[in-house]
C-alpha positions as CSV (number, residue, x, y, z in Angstrom):
1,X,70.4,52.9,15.0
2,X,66.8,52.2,15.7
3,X,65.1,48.9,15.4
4,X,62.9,50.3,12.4
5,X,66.3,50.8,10.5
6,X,67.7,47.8,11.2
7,X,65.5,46.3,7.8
8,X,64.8,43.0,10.5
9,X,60.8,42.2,8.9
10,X,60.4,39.9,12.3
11,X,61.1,43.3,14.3
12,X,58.5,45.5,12.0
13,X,54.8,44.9,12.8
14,X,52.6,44.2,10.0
15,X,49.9,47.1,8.4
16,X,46.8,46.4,9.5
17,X,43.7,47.0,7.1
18,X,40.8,48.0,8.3
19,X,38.3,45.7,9.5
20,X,35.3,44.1,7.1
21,X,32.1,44.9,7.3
22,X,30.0,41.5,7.8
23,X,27.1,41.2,5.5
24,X,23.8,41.3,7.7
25,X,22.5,37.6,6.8
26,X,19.2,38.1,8.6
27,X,18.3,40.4,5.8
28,X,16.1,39.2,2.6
29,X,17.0,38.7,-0.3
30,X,14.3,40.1,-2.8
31,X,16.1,38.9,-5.8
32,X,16.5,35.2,-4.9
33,X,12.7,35.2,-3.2
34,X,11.7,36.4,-6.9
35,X,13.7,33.6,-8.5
36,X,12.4,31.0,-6.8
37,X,8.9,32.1,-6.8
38,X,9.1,32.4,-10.1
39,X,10.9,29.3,-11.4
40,X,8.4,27.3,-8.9
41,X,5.7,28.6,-11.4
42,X,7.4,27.8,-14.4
43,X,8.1,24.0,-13.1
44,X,4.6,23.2,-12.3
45,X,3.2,25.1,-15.6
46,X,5.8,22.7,-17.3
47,X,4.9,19.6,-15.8
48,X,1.3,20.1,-16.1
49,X,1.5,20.9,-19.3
50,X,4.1,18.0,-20.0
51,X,1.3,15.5,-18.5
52,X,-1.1,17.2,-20.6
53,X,0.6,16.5,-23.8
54,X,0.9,13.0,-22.5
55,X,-2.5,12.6,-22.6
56,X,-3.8,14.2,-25.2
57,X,-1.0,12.3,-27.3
58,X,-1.1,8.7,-25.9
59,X,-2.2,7.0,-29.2
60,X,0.5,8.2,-31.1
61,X,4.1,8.0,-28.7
62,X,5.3,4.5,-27.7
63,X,3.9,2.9,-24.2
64,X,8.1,2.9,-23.8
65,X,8.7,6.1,-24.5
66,X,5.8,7.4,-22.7
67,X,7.4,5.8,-19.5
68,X,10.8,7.1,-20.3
69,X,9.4,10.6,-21.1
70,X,7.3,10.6,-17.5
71,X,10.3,9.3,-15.5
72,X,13.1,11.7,-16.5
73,X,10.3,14.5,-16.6
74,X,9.2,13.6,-13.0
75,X,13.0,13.2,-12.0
76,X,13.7,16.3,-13.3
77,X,10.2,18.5,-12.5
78,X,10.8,17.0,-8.5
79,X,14.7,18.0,-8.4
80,X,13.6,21.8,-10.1
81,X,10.5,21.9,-7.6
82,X,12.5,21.9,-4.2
83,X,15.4,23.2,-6.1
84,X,13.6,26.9,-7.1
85,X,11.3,26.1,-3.6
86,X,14.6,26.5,-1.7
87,X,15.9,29.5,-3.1
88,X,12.9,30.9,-2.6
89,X,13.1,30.0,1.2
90,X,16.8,31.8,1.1
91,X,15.3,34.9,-0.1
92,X,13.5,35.4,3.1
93,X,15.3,37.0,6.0
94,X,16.7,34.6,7.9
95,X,14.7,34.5,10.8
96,X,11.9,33.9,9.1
97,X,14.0,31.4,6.4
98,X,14.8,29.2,9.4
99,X,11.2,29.0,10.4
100,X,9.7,28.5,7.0
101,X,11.9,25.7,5.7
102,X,10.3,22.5,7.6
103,X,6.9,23.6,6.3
104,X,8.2,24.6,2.9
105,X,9.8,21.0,2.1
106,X,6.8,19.4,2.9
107,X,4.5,21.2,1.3
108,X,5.1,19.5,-2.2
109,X,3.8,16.1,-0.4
110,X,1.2,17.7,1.1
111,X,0.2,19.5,-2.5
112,X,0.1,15.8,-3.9
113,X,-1.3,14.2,-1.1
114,X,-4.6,16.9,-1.6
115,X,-4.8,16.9,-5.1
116,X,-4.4,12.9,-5.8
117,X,-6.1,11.8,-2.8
118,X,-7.8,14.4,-0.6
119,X,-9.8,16.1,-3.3
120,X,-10.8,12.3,-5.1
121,X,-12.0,11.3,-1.6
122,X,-14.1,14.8,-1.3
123,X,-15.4,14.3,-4.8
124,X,-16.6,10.8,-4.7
125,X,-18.3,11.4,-1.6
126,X,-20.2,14.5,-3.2
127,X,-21.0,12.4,-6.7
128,X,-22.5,9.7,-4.1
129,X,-25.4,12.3,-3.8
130,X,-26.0,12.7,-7.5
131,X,-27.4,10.6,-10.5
132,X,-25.8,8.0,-12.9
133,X,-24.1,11.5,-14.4
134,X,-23.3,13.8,-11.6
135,X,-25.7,16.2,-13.0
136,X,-28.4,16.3,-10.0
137,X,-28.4,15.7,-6.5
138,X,-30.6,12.7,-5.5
139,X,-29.9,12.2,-1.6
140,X,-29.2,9.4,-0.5
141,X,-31.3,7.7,-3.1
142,X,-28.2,5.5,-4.2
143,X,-27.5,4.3,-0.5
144,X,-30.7,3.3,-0.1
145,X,-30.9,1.2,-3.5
146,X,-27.4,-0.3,-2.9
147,X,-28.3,-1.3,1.1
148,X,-31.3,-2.5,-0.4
149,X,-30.9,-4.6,-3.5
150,X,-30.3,-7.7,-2.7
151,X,-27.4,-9.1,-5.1
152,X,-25.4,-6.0,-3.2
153,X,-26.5,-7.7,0.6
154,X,-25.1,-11.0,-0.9
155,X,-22.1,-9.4,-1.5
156,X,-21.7,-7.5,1.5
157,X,-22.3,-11.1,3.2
158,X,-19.3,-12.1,0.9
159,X,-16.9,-9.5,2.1
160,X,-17.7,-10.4,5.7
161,X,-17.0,-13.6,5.3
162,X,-13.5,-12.9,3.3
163,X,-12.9,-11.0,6.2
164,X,-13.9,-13.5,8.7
165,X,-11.7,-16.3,7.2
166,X,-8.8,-14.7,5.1
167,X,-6.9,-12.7,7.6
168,X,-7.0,-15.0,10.6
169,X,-6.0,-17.9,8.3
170,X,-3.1,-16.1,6.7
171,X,-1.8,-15.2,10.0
172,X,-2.1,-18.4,11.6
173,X,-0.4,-20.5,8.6
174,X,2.6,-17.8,8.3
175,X,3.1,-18.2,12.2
176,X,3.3,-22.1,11.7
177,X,5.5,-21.7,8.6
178,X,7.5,-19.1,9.9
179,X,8.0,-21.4,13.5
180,X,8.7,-24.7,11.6
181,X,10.6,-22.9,8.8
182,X,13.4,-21.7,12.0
183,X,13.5,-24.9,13.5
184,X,15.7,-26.0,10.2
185,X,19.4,-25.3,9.6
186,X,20.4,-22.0,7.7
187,X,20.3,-23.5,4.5
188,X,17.5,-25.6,4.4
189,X,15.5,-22.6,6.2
190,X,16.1,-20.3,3.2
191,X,15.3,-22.9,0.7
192,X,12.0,-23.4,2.7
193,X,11.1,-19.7,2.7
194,X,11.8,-19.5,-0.4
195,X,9.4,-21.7,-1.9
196,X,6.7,-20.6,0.7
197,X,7.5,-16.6,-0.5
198,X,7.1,-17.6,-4.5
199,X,4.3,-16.8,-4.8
200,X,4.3,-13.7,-3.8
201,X,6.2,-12.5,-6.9
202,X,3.2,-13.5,-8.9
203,X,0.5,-10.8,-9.5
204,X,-3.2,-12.0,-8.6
205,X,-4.4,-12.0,-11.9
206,X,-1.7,-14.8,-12.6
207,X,-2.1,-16.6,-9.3
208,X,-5.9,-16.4,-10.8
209,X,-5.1,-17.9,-14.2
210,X,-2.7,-20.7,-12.6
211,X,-5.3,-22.1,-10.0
212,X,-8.0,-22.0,-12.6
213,X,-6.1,-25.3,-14.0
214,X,-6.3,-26.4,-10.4
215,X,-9.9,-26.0,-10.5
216,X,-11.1,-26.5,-14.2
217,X,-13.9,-28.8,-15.2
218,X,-14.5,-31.1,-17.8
219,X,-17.5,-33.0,-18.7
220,X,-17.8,-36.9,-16.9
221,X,-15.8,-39.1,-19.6
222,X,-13.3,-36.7,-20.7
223,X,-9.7,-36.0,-19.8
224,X,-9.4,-33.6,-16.8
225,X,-7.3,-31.0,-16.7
226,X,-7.8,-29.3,-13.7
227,X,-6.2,-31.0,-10.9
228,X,-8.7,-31.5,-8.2
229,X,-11.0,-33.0,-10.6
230,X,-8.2,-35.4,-11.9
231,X,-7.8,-36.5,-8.5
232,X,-11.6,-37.1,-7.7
233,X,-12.2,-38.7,-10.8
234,X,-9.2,-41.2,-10.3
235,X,-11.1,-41.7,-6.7
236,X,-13.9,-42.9,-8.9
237,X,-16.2,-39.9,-8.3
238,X,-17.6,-37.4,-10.7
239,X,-16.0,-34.7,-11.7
240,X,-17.4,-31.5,-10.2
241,X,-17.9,-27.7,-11.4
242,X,-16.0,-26.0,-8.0
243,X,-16.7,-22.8,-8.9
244,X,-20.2,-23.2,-9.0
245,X,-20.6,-24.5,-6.1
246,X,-23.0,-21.9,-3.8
247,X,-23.6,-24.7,-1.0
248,X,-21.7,-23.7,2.4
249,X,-20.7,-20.8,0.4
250,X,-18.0,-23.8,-1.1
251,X,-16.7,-21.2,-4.3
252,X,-15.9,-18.7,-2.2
253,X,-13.8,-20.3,0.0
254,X,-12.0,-22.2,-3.3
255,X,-11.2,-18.3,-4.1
256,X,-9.6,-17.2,-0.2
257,X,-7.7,-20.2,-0.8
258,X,-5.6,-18.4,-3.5
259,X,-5.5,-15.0,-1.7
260,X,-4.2,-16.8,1.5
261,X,-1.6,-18.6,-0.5
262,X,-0.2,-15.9,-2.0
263,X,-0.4,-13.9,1.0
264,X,1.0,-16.4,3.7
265,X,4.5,-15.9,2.6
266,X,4.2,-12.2,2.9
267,X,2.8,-12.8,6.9
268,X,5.9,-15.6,7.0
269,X,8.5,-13.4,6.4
270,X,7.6,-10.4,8.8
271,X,6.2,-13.0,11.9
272,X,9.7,-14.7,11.4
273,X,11.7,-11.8,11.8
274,X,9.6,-10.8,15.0
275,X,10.3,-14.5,16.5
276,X,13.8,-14.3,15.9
277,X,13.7,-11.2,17.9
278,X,12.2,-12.7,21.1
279,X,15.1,-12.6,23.3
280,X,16.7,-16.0,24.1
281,X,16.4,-15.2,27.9
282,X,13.0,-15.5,28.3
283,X,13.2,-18.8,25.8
284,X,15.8,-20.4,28.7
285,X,14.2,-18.9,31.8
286,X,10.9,-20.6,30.8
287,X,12.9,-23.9,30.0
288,X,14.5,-23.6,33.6
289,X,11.1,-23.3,34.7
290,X,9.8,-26.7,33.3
291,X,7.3,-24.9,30.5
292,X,7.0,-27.1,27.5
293,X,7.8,-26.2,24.0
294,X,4.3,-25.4,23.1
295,X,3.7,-23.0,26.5
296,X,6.8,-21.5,25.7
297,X,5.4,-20.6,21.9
298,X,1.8,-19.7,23.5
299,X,3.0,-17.7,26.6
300,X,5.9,-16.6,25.6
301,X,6.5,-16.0,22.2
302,X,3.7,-15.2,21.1
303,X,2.9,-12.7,23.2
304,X,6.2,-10.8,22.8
305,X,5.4,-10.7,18.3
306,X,2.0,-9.6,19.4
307,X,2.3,-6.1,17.2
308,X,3.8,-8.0,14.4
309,X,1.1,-10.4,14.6
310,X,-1.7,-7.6,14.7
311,X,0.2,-5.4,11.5
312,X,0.3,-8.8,9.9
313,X,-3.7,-9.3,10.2
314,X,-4.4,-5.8,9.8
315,X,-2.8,-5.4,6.8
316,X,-4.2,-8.6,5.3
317,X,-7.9,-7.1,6.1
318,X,-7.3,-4.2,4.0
319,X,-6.1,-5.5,1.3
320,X,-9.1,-8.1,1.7
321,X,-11.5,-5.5,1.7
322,X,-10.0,-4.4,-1.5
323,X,-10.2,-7.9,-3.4
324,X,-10.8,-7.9,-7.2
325,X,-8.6,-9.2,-9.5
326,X,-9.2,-12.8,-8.2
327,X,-13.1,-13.0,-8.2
328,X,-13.2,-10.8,-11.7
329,X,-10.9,-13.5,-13.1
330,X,-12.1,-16.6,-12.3
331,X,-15.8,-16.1,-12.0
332,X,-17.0,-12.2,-12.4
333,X,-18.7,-12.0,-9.4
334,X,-21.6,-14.8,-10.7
335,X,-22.7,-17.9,-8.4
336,X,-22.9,-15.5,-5.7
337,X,-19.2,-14.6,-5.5
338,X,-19.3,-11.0,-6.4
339,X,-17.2,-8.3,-3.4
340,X,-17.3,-5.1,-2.7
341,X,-14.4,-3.7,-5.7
342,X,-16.2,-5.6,-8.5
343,X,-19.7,-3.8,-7.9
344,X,-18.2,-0.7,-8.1
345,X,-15.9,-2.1,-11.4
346,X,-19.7,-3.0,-12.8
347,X,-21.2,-0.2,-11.4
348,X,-18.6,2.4,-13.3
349,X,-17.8,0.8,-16.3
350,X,-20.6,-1.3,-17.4
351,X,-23.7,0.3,-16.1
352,X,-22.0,3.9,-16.2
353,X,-23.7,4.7,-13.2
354,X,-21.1,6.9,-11.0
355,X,-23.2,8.0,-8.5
356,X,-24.2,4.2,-7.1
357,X,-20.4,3.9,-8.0
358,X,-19.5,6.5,-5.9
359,X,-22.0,5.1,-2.9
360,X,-20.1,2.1,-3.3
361,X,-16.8,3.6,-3.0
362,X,-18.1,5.3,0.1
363,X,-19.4,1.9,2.3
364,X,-16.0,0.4,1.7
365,X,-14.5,3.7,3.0
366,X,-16.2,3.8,5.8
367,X,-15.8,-0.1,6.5
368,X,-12.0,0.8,6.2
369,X,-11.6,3.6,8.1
370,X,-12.0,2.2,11.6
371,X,-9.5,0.0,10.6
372,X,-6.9,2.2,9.7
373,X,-7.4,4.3,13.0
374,X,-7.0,1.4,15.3
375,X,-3.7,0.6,13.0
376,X,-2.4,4.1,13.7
377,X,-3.2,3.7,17.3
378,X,-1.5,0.4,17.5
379,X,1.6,1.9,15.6
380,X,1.2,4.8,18.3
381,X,1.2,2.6,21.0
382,X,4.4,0.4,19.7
383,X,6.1,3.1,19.5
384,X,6.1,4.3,23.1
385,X,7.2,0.8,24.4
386,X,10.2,1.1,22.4
C-alpha cells in the first residue's frame, strides 16, 4: 500500500496556493491625494468662516461661549488640518510621500507664522511710509517728526534708561536671592522662593494698582494712605507727590522698582536652577585650594551660570523694551515718564495717526532686533558646549 493510501495527514504534504501578488506601495494614490486636498480646503474655508462669524457676531454671543466656541473649533479645525494634510501626503507615491512629509507638517506653522506675524511686520513697515490713513506715501516724513519732536527724544531717553537699570538690577537681586535662598534647609528654602516668586502671579496692571497705595499722596494734614508717605510723614517731613517727581529722573525709577520686583522672582528661579547645577567638584577643589566663599561664587560659580545669567538679562530687556501697562497705569506717560509702547498706544488710538504709529512700531523693531540675534547666537553657541 502506498504512503498516499495509508490516510496518515502528517505523511501528505499540504496544497500549496499560488503566491500573492504584493501591492506596489510606491505607487500614488489619486483618490486619497484628492481627499485630502480637498478636505484641507474645506477645513480652512470652515474656520475662516467660523472666525468670521465670530466677529461679525461678538455683541450678541456670550464672552464664555465665544471662548468655548473658538477652543473646540480650533481643537477640532487643527486635528482636521493635519488630519486631511496627511492623507493627502499618503496619496503621493511613496517616494515622493517620504520626502514630502517633514515639510508638509510644518507647513501649517509656517502658514501662521506668515500670516499672523510675517505679513503684520511687512505691513507696518510699509504704513510707516504713508499718512495718518495709509492713503499716501509720505517718506520718511513720520521718522523725521518722531526723531525730531522732542516729547518722543524724552522718551527714547526713558527707554534707555529702563534699559540701563532694569535688567542688570533684576539679574543681580535674583542671583543674591537665588544664592541666599539655597543656603537655607529644604523647607525654609521653598517657603523663601515662594514669597520672592508671588508676585509673579500678579499681572502688571495689578502690580500697578497695588503700589499706587505704596506711593499715593495726600495733602500735608491729612491721613496718608500710601505707605512711603506715611512713613515720611511720621519722620516729621512733608508728604511728597513721588510720581511727580522729574528731578534725577526720581518717578521713573519709583516705576522700574515695580517691574524689577515682579520680575526678580522670575530671574530667581531660573539662576537657582543653574547654581544648583554647578558641579560640587569644582565647589571642593576650590575649597582645597584655600578660595574663600566669595571667590568661589565670583570665579567659580558664576562663571559656570554665565548662559543662564545672559538669558536671564536678555530676556528681561525685551520685555523692558516692551513696557506699558505699568507707566499707562500709574501716570500715562505725563511728568516725563512716557516709553516707547505708550507713544504708539497714543499715537494709534488717540491721535489715530497709523503711519507715525507704524514709525514707532518700527524704531522699537529695529532697537530689538540686535538683541534677539545675539540671543539666537548665544543659544547657538550653548548648544555646541553641551
Amino acid at each position: 500500500m502506498s504512503t498516499s493510501d495509508t490516510g496518515v495527514a502528517g505523511d501528505v504534504a499540504p496544497p500549496t496556493t499560488p503566491p500573492q501578488t504584493p501591492r506596489d506601495s510606491t505607487k500614488a494614490s489619486p483618490r486619497k491625494l484628492l481627499l485630502g486636498l480637498v478636505g484641507l480646503v474645506v477645513v480652512v474655508y470652515l474656520l475662516v468662516l467660523g472666525s468670521q462669524a465670530l466677529s461679525i457676531y461678538n455683541d450678541d454671543i456670550p464672552k464664555l461661549a465665544q471662548a468655548f466656541v473658538a477652543t473646540i473649533g480650533g481643537i477640532l479645525g487643527a486635528a482636521g488640518l493635519f488630519y486631511f494634510l496627511n492623507m493627502a501626503v499618503e496619496g503621493l507615491p511613496r517616494r515622493l510621500s517620504l520626502a514630502v512629509i517633514p515639510y508638509a507638517f510644518i507647513l501649517p506653522a509656517f502658514g501662521f507664522l506668515g500670516v499672523f506675524l510675517i505679513y503684520p511686520t511687512v505691513q507696518t513697515i510699509v504704513y510707516s511710509f504713508a499718512n495718518a490713513d495709509s492713503t499716501a506715501w509720505v517718506g520718511w516724513e513720520n521718522y523725521d517728526y518722531m526723531l525730531n519732536n522732542e516729547a518722543f527724544q524724552t522718551t527714547l531717553v526713558n527707554n534707555l534708561l529702563w534699559i540701563a537699570l532694569v535688567p542688570i538690577t533684576t539679574v543681580i537681586l535674583g542671583l543674591v536671592v537665588a544664592t541666599l535662598a539655597d543656603k537655607l534647609s529644604a523647607r525654609w528654602e521653598k517657603v523663601a522662593k515662594a514669597f520672592i516668586f508671588m508676585p509673579m502671579a500678579i499681572s502688571f496692571v495689578g502690580a500697578a494698582t497695588i503700589w499706587n497705595f505704596i506711593y499715593a499722596f495726600k495733602p500735608e494734614g491729612e491721613d496718608q494712605i500710601g505707605l512711603l508717605n506715611a512713613v515720611i510723614t511720621k519722620l516729621g517731613f512733608a508728604p511728597v507727590t513721588w510720581l511727580t517727581q522729574e528731578q534725577f529722573n526720581l518717578n521713573d525709577i519709583l516705576l522700574m522698582v515695580i517691574v524689577v520686583w515682579l520680575q526678580t522672582g522670575f530671574a530667581m528661579v531660573l539662576l537657582s536652577s543653574a547654581i544648583k547645577g554647578v558641579p560640587n567638584e569644582t565647589l571642593e577643589a576650590a575649597r582645597i585650594d584655600g578660595a574663600s566663599e566669595l571667590q568661589i561664587f565670583f570665579r567659580v560659580v558664576v562663571p559656570q551660570i554665565r548662559g543662564t545669567l545672559i538669558t536671564v538679562f536678555i530676556t528681561v530687556l525685551i520685555m523692558v523694551l516692551k513696557v506699558f501697562d505699568v507707566v499707562y497705569v500709574l501716570t500715562n506717560g505725563k511728568f516725563g515718564t512716557s516709553v516707547i509702547a505708550l507713544d504708539f498706544f497714543k499715537q494709534t488710538f488717540i491721535n489715530g495717526d497709523a503711519g507715525r504709529a507704524s514709525a514707532i512700531v518700527v524704531i522699537l523693531l529695529l532697537a530689538v532686533t540686535p538683541i534677539l540675534i545675539y540671543q539666537v547666537h548665544h543659544f547657538r553657541e550653548e548648544e555646541k558646549t553641551r
